[in-house]
VEXTILO-540727 format. One record per residue (C-alpha): chain; x negated, y negated, z. Coordinates in pm, 1 decimal, padded with zeros to 6 digits. Layout:
# residues N
<chain=A east=X north=Y up=Z>
...
END
This chain:
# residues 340
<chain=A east=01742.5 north=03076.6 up=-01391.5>
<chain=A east=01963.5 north=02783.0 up=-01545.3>
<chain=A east=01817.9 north=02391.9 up=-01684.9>
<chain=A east=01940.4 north=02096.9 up=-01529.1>
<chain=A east=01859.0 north=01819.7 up=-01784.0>
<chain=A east=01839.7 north=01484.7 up=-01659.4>
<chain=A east=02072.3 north=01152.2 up=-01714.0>
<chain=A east=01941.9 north=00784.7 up=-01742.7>
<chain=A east=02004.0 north=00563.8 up=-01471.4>
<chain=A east=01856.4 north=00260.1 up=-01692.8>
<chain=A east=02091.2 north=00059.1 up=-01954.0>
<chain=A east=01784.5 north=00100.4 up=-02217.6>
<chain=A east=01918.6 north=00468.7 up=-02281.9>
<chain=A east=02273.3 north=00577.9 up=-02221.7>
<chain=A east=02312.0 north=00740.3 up=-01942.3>
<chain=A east=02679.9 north=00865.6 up=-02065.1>
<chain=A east=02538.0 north=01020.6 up=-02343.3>
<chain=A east=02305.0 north=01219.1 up=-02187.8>
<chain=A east=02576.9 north=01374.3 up=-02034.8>
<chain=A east=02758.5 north=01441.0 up=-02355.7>
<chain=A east=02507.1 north=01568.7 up=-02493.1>
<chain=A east=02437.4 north=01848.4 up=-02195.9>
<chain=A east=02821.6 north=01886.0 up=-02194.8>
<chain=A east=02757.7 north=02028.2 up=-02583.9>
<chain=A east=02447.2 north=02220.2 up=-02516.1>
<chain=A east=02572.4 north=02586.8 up=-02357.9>
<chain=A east=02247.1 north=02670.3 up=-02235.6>
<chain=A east=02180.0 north=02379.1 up=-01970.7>
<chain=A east=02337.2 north=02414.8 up=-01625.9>
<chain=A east=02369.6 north=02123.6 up=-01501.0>
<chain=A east=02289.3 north=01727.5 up=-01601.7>
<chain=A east=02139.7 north=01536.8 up=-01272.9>
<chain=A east=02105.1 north=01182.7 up=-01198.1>
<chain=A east=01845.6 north=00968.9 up=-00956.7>
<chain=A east=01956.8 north=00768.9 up=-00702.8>
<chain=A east=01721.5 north=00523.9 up=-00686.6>
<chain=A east=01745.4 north=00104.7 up=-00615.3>
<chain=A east=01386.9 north=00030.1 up=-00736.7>
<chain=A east=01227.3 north=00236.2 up=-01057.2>
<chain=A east=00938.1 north=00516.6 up=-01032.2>
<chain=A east=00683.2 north=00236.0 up=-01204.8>
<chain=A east=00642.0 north=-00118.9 up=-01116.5>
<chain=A east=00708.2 north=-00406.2 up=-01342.8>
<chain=A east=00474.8 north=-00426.4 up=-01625.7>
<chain=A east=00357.3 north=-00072.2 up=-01679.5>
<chain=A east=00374.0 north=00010.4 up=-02051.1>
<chain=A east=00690.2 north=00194.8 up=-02222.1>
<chain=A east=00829.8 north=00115.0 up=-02568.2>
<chain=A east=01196.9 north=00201.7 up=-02456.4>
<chain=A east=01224.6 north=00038.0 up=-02080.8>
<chain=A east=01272.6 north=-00311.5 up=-02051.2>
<chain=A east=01254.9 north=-00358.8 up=-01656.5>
<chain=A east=01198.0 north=-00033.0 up=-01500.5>
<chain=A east=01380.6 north=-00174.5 up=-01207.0>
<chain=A east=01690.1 north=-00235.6 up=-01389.3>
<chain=A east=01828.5 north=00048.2 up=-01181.9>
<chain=A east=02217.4 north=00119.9 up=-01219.2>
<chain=A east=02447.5 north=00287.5 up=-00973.9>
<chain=A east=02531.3 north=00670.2 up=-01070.2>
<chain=A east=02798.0 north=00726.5 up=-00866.7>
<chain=A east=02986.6 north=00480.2 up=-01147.7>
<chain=A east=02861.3 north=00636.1 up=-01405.0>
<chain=A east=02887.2 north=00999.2 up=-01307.8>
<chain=A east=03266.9 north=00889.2 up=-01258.8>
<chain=A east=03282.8 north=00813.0 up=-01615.7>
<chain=A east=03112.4 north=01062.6 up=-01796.4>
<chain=A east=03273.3 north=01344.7 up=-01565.6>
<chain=A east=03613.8 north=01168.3 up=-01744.3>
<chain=A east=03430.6 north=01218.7 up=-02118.0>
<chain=A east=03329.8 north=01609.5 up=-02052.8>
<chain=A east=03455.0 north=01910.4 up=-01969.2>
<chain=A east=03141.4 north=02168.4 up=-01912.3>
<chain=A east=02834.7 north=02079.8 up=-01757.5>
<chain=A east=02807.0 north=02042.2 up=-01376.2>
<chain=A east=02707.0 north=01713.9 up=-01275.9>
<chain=A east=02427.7 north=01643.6 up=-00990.2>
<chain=A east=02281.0 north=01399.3 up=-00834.7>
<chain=A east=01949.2 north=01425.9 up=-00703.6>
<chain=A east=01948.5 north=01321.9 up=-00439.8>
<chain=A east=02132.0 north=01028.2 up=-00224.6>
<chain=A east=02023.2 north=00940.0 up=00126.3>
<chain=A east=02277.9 north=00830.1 up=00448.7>
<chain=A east=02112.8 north=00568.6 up=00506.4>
<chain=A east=02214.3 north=00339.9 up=00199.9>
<chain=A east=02576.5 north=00516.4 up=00160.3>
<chain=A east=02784.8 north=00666.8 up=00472.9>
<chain=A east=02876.0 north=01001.3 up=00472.9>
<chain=A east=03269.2 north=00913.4 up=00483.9>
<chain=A east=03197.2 north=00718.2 up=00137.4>
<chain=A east=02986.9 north=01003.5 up=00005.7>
<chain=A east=03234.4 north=01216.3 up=00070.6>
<chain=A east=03533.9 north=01047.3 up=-00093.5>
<chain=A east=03285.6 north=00941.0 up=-00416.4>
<chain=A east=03170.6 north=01347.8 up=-00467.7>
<chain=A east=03545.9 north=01465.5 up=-00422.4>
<chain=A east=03667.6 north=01160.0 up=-00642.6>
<chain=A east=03417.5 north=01206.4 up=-00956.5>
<chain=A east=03473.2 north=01586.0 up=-00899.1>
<chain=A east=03860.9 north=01538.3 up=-00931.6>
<chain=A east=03816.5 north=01310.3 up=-01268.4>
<chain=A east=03613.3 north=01607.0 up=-01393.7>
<chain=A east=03805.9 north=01854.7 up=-01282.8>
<chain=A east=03499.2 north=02047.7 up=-01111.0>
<chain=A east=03270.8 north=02008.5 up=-00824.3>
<chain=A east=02995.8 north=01732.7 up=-00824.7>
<chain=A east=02662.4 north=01864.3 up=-00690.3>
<chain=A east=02607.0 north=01618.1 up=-00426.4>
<chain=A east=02253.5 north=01632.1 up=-00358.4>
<chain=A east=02140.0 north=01434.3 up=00025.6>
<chain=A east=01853.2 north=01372.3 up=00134.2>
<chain=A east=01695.3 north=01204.6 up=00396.6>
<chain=A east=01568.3 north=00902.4 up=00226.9>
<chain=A east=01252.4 north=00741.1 up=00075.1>
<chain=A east=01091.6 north=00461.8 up=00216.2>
<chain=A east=01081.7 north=00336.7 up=-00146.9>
<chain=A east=01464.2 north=00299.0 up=-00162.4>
<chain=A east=01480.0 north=00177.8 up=00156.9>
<chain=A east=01224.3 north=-00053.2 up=00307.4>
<chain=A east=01224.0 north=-00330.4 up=00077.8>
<chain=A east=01624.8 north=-00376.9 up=00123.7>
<chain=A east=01594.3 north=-00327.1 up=00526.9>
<chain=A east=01723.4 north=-00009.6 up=00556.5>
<chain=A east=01429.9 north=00215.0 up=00675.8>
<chain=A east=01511.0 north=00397.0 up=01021.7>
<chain=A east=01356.9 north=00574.9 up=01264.2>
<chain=A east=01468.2 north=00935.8 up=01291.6>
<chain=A east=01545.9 north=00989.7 up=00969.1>
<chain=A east=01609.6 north=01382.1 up=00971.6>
<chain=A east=01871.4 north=01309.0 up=01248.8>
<chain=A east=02052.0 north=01095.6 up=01012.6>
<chain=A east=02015.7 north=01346.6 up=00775.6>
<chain=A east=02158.1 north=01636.3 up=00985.5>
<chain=A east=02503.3 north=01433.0 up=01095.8>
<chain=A east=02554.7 north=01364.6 up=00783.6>
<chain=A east=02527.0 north=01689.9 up=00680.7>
<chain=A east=02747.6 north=01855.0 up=00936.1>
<chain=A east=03012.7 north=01523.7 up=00846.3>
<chain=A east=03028.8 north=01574.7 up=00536.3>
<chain=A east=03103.7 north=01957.3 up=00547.0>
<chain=A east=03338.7 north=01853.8 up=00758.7>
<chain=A east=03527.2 north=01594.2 up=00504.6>
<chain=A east=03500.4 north=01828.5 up=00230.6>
<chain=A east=03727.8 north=02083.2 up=00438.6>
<chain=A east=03419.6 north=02326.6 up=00483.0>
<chain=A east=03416.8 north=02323.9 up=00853.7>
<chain=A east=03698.2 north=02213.6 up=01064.8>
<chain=A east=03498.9 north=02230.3 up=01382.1>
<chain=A east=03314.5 north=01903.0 up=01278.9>
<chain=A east=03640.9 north=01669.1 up=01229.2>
<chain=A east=03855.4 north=01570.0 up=01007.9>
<chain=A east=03891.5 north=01663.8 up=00652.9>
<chain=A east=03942.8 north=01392.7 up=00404.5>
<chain=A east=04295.9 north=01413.7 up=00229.5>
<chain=A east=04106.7 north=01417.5 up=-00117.5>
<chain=A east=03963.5 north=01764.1 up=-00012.7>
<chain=A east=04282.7 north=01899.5 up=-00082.0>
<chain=A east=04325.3 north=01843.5 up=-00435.2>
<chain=A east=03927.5 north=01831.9 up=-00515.2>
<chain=A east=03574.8 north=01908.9 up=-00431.7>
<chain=A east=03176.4 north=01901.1 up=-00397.2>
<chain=A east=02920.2 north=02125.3 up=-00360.1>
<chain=A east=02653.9 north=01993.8 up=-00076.9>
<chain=A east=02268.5 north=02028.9 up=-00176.5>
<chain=A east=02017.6 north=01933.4 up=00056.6>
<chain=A east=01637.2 north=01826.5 up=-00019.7>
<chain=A east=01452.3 north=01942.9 up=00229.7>
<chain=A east=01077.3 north=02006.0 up=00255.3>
<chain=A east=00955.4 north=02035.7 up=00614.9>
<chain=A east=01104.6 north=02298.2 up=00858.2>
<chain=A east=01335.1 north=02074.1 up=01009.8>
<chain=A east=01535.1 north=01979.1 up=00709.3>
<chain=A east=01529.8 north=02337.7 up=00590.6>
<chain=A east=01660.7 north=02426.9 up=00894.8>
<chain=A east=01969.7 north=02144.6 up=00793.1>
<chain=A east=01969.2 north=02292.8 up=00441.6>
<chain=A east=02021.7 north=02728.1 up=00591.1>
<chain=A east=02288.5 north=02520.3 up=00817.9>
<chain=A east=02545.4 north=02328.6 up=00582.7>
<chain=A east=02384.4 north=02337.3 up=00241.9>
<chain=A east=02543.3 north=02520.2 up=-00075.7>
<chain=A east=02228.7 north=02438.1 up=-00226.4>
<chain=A east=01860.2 north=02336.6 up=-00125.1>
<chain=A east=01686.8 north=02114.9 up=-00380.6>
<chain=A east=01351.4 north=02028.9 up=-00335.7>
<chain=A east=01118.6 north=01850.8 up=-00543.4>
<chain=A east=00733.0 north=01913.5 up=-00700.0>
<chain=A east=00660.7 north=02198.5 up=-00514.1>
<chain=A east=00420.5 north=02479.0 up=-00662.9>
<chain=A east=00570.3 north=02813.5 up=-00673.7>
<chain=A east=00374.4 north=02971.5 up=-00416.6>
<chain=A east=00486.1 north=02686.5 up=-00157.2>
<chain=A east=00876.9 north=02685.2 up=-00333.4>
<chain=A east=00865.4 north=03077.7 up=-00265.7>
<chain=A east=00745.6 north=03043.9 up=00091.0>
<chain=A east=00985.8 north=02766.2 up=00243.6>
<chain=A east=01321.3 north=02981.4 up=00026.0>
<chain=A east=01219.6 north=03290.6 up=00272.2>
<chain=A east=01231.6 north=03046.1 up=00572.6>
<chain=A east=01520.3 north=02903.0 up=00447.4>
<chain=A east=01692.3 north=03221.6 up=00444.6>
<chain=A east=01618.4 north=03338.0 up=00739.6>
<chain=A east=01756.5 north=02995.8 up=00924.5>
<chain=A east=02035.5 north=03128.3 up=00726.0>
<chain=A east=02077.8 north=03409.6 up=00870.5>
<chain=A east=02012.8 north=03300.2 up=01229.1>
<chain=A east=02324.4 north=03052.3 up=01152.3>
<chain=A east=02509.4 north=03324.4 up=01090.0>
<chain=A east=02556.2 north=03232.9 up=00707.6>
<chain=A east=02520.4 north=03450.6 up=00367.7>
<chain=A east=02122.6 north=03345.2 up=00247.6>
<chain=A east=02272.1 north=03395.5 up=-00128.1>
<chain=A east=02554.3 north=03136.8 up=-00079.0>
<chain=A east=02308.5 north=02880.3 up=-00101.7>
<chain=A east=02121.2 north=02848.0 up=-00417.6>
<chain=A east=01758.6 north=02795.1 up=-00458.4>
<chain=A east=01697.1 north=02482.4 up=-00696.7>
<chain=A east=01428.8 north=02262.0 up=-00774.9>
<chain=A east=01365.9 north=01926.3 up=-00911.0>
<chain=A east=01047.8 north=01894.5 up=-01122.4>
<chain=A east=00885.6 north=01550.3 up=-01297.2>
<chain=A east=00824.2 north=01651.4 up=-01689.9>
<chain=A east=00650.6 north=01550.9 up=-02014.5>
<chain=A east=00804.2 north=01730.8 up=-02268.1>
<chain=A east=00624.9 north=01814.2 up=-02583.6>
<chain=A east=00614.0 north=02094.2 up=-02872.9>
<chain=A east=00239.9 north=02180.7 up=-02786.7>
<chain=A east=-00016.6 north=02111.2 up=-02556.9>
<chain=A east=-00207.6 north=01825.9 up=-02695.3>
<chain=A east=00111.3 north=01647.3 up=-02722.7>
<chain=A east=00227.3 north=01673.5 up=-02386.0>
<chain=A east=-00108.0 north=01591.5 up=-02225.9>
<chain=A east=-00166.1 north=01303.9 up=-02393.2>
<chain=A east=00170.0 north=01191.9 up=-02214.7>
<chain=A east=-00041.4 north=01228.0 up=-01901.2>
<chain=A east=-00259.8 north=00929.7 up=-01986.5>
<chain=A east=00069.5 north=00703.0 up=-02024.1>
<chain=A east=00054.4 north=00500.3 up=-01695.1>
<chain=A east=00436.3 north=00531.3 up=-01730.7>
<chain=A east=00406.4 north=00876.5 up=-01691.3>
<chain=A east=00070.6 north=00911.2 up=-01487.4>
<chain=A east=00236.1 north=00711.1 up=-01228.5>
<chain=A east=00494.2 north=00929.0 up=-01081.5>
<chain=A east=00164.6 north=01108.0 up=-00931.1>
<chain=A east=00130.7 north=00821.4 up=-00693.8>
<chain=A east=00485.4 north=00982.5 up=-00502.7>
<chain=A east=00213.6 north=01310.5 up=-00407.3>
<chain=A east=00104.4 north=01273.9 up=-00060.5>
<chain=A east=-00244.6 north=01230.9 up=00044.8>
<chain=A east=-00350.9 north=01621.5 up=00029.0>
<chain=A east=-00272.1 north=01636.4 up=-00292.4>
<chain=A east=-00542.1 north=01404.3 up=-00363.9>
<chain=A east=-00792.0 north=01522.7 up=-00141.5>
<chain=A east=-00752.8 north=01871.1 up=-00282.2>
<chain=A east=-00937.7 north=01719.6 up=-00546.6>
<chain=A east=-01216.8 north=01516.2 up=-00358.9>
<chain=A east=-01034.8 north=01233.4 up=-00450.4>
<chain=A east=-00827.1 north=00967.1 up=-00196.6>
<chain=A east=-00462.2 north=00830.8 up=-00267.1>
<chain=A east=-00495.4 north=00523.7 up=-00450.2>
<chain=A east=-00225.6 north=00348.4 up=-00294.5>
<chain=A east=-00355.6 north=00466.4 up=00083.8>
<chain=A east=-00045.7 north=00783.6 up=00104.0>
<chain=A east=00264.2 north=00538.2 up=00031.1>
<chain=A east=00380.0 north=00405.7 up=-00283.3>
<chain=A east=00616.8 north=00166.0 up=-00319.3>
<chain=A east=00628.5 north=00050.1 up=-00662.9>
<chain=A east=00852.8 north=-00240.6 up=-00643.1>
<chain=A east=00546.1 north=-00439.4 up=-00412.2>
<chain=A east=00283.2 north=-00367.8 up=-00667.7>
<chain=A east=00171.5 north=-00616.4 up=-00924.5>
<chain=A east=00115.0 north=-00451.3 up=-01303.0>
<chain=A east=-00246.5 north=-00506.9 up=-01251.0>
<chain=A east=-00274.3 north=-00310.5 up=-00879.2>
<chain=A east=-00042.2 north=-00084.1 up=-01043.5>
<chain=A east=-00264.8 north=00008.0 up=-01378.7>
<chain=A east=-00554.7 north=00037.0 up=-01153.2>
<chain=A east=-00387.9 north=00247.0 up=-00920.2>
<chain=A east=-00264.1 north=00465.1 up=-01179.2>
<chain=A east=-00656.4 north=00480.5 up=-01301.9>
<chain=A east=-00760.7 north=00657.6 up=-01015.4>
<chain=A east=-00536.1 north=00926.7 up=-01020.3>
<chain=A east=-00721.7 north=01207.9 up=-01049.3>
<chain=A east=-00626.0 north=01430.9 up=-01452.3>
<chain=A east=-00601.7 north=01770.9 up=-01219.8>
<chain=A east=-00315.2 north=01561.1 up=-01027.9>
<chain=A east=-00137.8 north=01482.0 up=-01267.4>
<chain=A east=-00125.2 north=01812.1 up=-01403.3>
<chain=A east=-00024.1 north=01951.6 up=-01057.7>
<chain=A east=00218.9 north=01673.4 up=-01007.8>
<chain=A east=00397.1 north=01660.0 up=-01373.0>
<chain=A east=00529.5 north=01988.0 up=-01542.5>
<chain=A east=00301.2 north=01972.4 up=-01899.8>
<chain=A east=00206.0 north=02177.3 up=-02161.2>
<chain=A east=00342.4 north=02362.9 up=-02481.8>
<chain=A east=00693.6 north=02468.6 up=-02463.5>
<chain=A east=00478.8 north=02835.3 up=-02393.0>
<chain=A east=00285.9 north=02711.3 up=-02145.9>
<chain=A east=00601.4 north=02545.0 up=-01943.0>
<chain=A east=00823.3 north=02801.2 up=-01977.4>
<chain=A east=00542.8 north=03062.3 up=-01819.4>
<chain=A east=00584.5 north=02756.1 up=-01521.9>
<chain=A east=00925.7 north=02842.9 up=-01511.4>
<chain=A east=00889.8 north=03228.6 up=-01522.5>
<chain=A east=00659.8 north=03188.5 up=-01204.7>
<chain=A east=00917.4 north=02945.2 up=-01035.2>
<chain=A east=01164.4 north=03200.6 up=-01125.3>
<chain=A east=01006.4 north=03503.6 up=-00998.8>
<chain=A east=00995.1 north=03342.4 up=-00588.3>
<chain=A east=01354.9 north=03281.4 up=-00588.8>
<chain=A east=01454.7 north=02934.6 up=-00786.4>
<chain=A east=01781.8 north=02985.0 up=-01019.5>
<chain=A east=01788.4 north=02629.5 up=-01132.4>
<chain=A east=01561.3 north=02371.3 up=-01219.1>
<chain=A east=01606.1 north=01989.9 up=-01324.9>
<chain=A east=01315.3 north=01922.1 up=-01549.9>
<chain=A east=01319.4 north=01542.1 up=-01518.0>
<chain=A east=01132.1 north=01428.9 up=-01848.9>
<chain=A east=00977.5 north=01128.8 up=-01815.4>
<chain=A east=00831.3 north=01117.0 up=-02191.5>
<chain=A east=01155.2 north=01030.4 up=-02290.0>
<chain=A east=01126.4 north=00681.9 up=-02240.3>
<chain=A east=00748.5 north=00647.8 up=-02378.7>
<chain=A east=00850.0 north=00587.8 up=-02767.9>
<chain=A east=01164.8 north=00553.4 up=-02958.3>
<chain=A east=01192.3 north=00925.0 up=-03084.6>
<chain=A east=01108.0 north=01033.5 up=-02718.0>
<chain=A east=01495.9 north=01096.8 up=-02620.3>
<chain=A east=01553.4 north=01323.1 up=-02936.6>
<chain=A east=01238.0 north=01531.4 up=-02893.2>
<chain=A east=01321.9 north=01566.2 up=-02522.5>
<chain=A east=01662.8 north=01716.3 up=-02608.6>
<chain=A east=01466.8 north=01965.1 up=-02861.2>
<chain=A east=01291.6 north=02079.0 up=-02591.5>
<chain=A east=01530.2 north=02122.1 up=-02310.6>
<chain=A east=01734.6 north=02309.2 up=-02520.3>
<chain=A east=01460.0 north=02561.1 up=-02674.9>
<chain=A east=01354.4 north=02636.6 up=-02241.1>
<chain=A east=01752.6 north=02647.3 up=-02173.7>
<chain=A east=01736.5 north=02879.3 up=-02455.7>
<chain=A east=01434.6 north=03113.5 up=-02349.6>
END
């Protein structure tokens, strides 16, 4: 199983450097970006590196430049929706970025959160449908299947590699169809391990090669050298609050109810609603919801995610933007699990 390390999206750290740095580092397997118009945390939550968490930049701009300043490291996003960008333009932008880096972007498509997408007047019913034309247009542009229209000129001198997040049966059923990879995010093995085996099997009933598509995984991280350190990340509301995107059950496994009511939308929510929201999320949640402990204890994580089926996981570390030295301590530990 490979490490996907993660690249900034906010002008506080730079983003181009985090792919640099991957580029270097022989051990990771990919470097991933968000895709995101709003940030994880509302305005006000504390972090000694982020100036306006919502001081979101576009990727697709700046995975076009550092895929000009590398040579290595496959670049990913994770994941874009066809809702805010049409699958024509996705398309082109994957190809285009892959040609200036001479190797396939990971194009990761999903089918949008309500966080990206409701407060600009984009949120639309049917969803999943949007997500399966897209899906079977795209394929289509890249010169995968002919039987879905045209191919885009670009696809003959370049390329992408199509990764969808899915989650419910539906989407999976998307992902066995068109996907060269299925990214999820924050499951638990057990749950990861059951939805690859359906997965493969809508493979198969498509009449496509399970292995061709590769099992990967997108995880929320605080990175530390032991245990102690990386829990006491837990209690940063910066941190704690990427536990508010878990759905209602994972709350009430707990005896406890989502703050927020099962939606989160962090670019409504004052500092103060936010910090008390963030208060009730149950420790157990966090834990469930953010990959913690010693560099032991996550890489036994990673051993379990590894033994259902995943062969490559972005560990999205959040403690990187807690404290000045958090980017450098970060990179120590991605590269000692990309080591492992």
């Amino acid at each position: 199983m490979t490490i996907g390390a993660p690249a900034s999206v906010l002008p506080d750290l730079d983003p181009i450097d985090d792919v640099v740095w991957a580029d270097s580092q022989p051990g990771i397997g990919g470097v991933w970006f968000i895709d995101h118009l709003l940030g994880w945390v509302p305005r006000g939550v504390d972090s000694e590196v982020v100036s306006d968490p919502h001081a979101v930049m576009d990727p697709f701009s700046l995975m076009a430049a550092a895929a000009r300043q590398t040579t290595r490291v496959p670049i990913g996003l994770a994941v874009t929706d066809p809702l805010r960008r049409s699958p024509a333009a996705l398309a082109q932008a994957a190809m285009t970025i892959g040609w200036l880096g001479g190797r396939p972007l990971l194009l990761g498509l999903g089918s949008g959160a309500n966080h990206n997408l409701q407060p600009f007047g984009l949120a639309r019913a049917h969803q999943i449908q949007y997500l399966t034309d897209a899906c079977a247009s795209i394929t289509a542009y890249i010169g995968r299947d002919s039987g879905s229209g045209p191919a885009l000129g670009i696809s003959s001198a370049a390329d992408a590699r199509l990764y969808v997040a899915a989650h419910g049966p539906r989407a999976i059923d998307v992902a066995a169809r068109y996907g060269d990879g299925w990214l999820p995010a924050s499951l638990a093995p057990k749950p990861f391990g059951s939805r690859l085996r359906l997965l493969r099997e809508r493979a198969e009933s498509h009449g496509r090669d399970p292995a061709s598509i590769r099992p990967a995984l997108l995880l929320w991280a605080a990175l530390a050298e032991t245990r102690e350190e990386s829990l006491a990340m837990l209690e940063r509301p910066f941190v704690r609050a990427v536990a508010l995107y878990s759905a209602a059950p994972a709350f009430e496994r707990y005896g406890a109810v989502h703050p927020t009511g099962g939606e989160y939308m962090p670019g409504d929510m004052s500092a103060a609603d936010a910090l008390a929201a963030i208060g009730r999320i149950p420790i157990e949640v966090a834990r469930d919801s953010i990959l913690s402990g010693s560099i032991d204890d996550v890489s036994e994580r990673l051993d379990a995610y590894e033994a259902v089926g995943c062969e490559h996981v972005i560990i999205y570390d959040i403690g990187r933007y807690l404290y000045p030295d958090g980017l450098s301590q970060s990179r120590a530990c991605l590269a000692a699990l990309a080591s492992r």
